[in-house]
C-alpha positions as CSV (number, residue, x, y, z in Angstrom):
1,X,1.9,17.3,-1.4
2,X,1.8,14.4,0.3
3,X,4.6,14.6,3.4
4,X,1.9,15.5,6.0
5,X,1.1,12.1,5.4
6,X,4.3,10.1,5.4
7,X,5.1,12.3,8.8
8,X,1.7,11.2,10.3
9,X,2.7,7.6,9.5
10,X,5.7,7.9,10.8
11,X,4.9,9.2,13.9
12,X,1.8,6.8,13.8
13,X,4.2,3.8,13.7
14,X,7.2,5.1,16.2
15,X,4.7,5.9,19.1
16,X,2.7,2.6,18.7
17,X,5.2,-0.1,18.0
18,X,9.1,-1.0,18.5
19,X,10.3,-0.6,14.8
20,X,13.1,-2.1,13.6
21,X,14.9,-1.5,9.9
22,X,13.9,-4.2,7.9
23,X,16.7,-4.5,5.5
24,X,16.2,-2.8,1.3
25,X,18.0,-4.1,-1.3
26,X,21.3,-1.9,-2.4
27,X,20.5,0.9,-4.4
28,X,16.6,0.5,-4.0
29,X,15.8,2.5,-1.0
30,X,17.1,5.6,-2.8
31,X,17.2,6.9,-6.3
32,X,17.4,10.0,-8.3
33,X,16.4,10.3,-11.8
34,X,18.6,11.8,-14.6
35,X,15.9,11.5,-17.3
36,X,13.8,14.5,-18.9
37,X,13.5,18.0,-17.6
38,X,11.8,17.5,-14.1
39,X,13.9,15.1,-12.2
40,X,12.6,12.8,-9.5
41,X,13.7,11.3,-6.2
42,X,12.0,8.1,-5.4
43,X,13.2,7.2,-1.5
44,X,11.6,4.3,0.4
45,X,11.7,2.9,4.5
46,X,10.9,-0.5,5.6
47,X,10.5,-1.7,9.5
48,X,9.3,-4.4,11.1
49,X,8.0,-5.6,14.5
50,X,6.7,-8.0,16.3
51,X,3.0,-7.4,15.3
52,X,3.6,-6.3,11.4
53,X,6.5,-8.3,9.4
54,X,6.4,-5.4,7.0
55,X,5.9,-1.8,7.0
56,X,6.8,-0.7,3.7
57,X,6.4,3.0,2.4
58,X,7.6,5.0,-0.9
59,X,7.7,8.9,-2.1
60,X,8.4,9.6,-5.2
61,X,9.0,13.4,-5.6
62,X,9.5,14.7,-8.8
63,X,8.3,18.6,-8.0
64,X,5.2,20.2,-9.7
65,X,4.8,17.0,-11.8
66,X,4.0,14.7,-9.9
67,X,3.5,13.8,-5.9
68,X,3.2,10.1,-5.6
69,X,2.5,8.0,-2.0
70,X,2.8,4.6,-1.9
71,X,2.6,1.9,1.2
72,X,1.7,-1.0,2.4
73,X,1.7,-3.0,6.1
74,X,1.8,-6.7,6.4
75,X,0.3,-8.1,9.6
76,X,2.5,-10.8,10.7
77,X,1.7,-14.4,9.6
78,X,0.3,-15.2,12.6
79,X,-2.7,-12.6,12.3
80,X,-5.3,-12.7,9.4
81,X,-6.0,-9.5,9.4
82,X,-5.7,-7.6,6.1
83,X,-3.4,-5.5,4.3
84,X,-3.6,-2.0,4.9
85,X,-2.9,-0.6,1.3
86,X,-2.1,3.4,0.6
87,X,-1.7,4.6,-3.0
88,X,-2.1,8.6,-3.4
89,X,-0.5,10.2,-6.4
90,X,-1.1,13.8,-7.6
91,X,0.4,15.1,-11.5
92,X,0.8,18.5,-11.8
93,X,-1.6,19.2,-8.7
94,X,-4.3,18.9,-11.0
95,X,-5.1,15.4,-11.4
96,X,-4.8,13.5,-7.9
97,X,-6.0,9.7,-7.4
98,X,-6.2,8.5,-4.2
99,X,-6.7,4.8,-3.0
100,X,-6.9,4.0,0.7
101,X,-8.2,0.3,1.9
102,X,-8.2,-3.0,4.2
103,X,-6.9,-5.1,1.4
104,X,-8.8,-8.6,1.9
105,X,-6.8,-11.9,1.9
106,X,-9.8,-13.5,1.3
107,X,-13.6,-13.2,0.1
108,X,-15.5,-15.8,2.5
109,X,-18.4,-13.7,4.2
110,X,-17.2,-14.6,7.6
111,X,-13.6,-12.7,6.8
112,X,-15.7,-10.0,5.2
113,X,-18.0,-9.5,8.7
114,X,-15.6,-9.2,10.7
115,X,-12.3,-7.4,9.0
116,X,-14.3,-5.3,6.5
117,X,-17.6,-4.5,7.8
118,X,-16.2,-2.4,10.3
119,X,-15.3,0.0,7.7
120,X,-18.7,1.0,6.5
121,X,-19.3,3.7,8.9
122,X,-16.1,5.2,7.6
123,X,-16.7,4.8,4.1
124,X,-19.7,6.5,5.1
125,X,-18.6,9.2,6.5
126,X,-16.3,10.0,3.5
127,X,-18.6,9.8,0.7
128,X,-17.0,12.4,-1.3
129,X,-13.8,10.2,-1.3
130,X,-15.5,7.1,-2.1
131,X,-16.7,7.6,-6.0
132,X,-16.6,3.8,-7.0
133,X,-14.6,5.0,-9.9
134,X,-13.9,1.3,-12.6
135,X,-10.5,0.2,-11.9
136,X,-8.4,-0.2,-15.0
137,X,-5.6,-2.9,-14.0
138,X,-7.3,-4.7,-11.2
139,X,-10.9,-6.9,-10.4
140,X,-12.2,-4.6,-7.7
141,X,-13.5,-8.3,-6.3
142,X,-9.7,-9.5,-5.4
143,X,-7.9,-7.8,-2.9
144,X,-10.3,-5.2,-2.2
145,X,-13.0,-4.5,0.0
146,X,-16.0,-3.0,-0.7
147,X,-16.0,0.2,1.8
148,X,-12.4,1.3,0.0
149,X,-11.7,4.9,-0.6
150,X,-11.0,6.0,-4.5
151,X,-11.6,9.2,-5.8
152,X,-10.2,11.4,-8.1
153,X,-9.9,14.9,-6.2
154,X,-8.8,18.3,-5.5
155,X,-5.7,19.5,-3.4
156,X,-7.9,21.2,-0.6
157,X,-9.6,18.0,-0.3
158,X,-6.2,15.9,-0.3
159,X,-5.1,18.8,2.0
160,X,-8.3,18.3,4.4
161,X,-10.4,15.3,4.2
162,X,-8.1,13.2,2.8
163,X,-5.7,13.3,5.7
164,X,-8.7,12.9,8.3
165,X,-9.7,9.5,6.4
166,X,-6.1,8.8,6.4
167,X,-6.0,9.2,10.2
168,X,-9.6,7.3,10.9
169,X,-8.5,3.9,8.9
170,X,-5.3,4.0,10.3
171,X,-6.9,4.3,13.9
172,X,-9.3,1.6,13.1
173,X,-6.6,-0.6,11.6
174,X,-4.5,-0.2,15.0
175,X,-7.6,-0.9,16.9
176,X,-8.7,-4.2,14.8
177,X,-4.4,-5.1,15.3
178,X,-4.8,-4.8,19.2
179,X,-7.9,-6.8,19.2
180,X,-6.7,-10.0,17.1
181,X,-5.8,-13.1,18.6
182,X,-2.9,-14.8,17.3
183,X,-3.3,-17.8,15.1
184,X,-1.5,-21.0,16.7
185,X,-2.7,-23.9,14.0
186,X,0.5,-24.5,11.3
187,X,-2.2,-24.9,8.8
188,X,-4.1,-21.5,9.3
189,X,-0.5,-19.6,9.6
190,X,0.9,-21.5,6.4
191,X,-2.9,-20.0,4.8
192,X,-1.8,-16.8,5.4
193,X,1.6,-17.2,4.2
194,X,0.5,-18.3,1.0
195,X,-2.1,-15.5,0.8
196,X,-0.1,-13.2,1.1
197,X,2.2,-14.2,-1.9
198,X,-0.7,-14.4,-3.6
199,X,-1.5,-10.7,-2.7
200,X,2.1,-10.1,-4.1
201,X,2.3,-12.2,-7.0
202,X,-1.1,-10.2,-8.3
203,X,0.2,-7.0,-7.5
204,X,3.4,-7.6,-9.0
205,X,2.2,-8.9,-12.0
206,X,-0.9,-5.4,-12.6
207,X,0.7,-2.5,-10.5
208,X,0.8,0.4,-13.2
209,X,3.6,1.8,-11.6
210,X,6.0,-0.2,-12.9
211,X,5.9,2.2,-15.9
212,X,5.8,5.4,-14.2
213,X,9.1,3.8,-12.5
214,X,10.6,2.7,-15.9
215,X,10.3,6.3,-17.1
216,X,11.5,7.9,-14.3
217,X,14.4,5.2,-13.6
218,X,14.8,3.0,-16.3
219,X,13.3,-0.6,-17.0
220,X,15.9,-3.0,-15.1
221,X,16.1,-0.7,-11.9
222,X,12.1,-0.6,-11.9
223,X,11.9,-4.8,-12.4
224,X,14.5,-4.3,-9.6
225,X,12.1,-2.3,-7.3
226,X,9.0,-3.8,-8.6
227,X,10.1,-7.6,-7.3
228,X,12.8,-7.1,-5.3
229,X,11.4,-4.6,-2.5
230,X,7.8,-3.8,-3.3
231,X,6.4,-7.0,-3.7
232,X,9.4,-9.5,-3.0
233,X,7.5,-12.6,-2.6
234,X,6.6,-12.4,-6.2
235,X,8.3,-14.4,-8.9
236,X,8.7,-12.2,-12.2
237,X,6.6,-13.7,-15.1
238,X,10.3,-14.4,-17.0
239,X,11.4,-16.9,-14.5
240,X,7.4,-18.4,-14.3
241,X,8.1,-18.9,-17.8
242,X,11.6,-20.7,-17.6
243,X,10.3,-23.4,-15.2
């Protein structure tokens, strides 16, 4: 349902920027499940340049069940700009839940002017994909911006509007990535560094997928996936513990 997308990504990525592999963990970047009556294929790709230190995206494909998207792109340390965050999952083409957002490093109003408020217009213009549903495993105040996208929705609007939203924030996101300066001061660039951790460590510790991954794949290959590729600069709360 959703490989329109990962193709207009792709093609997004490979006409803008000079990709190179960035390097997943053995055994994580592909998998097949041998559980239950619908099996799934969960296959990820990661690259890197010299704008964005990672380009990470996931598809989990587990036929008429479920249809499940999944990426994020890290700016490189020496930008501030936020995290571009894709999450769209559809079970049994029936329910679908999409997610699409400039994921804020930070809440100060002078971030929020100039990475965020350049997404109203677009927000605006999708108000059928913005529902400001109540998020379940997350504080819609950390990590999110205001003008997000989240919707529960049909397949002709997945099929439609969704990808048009899809191809506006990417295009802004692009643009805003063009435009930024580069951060030279150690102290701003170690900011970001630690921000983004923090981005992971959250993530890590309240993504819901985990357990749609545990099903699918079993608990110590999803841990595996969980900290070792799709948020890897978080610690798992076992080894917090141990210190």
């Amino acid at each position: 349902m959703y490989k329109p997308f990962v193709k207009h990504l792709e093609n997004e990525l490979f006409n803008r920027f000079n990709l190179q592999n960035r390097a997943i963990p053995a055994g994580l970047e592909l998998k097949v499940s041998d559980r239950g009556r619908n099996p799934a294929t969960i296959q990820s790709w990661c690259y890197q340049c010299r704008q964005l230190r990672k380009i990470r995206y996931t598809y989990i494909d587990a036929g008429e069940s479920a249809q499940i998207f999944n990426s994020v792109i890290y700016p490189n340390h020496h930008y501030d700009l936020p995290l571009l965050g894709v999450d769209f999952l559809s079970f049994g083409k029936i329910k679908n839940l999409v997610v699409l957002d400039f994921q804020p490093l930070f809440q100060d109003d002078a971030y929020q002017r100039k990475y965020i408020e350049p997404l109203k217009f677009l927000h605006a213009k999708y108000p059928d994909l913005a529902q400001n549903l109540e998020m379940k495993f997350y504080d819609a105040n950390q990590y999110f911006s205001k003008y997000l996208l989240f919707a529960k929705t049909d397949a002709e609007t997945v099929a439609t509007r969704l990808l048009a939203a899809f191809n506006d924030y990417l295009n802004l996101y692009w643009q805003m990535l063009d435009e930024a300066e580069p951060l030279q001061d150690p102290e701003d660039i170690a900011r970001i560094v630690k921000a983004q951790k923090d981005y992971d460590q959250y993530s890590a510790e309240r993504d819901p997928a985990s357990g749609l991954f545990s099903s699918y794949f079993g608990h110590e290959w999803a841990e595996r996936f969980l900290y070792g590729f799709l948020f890897e600069d978080a610690v798992p709360l076992a080894a917090t513990a141990k210190k």
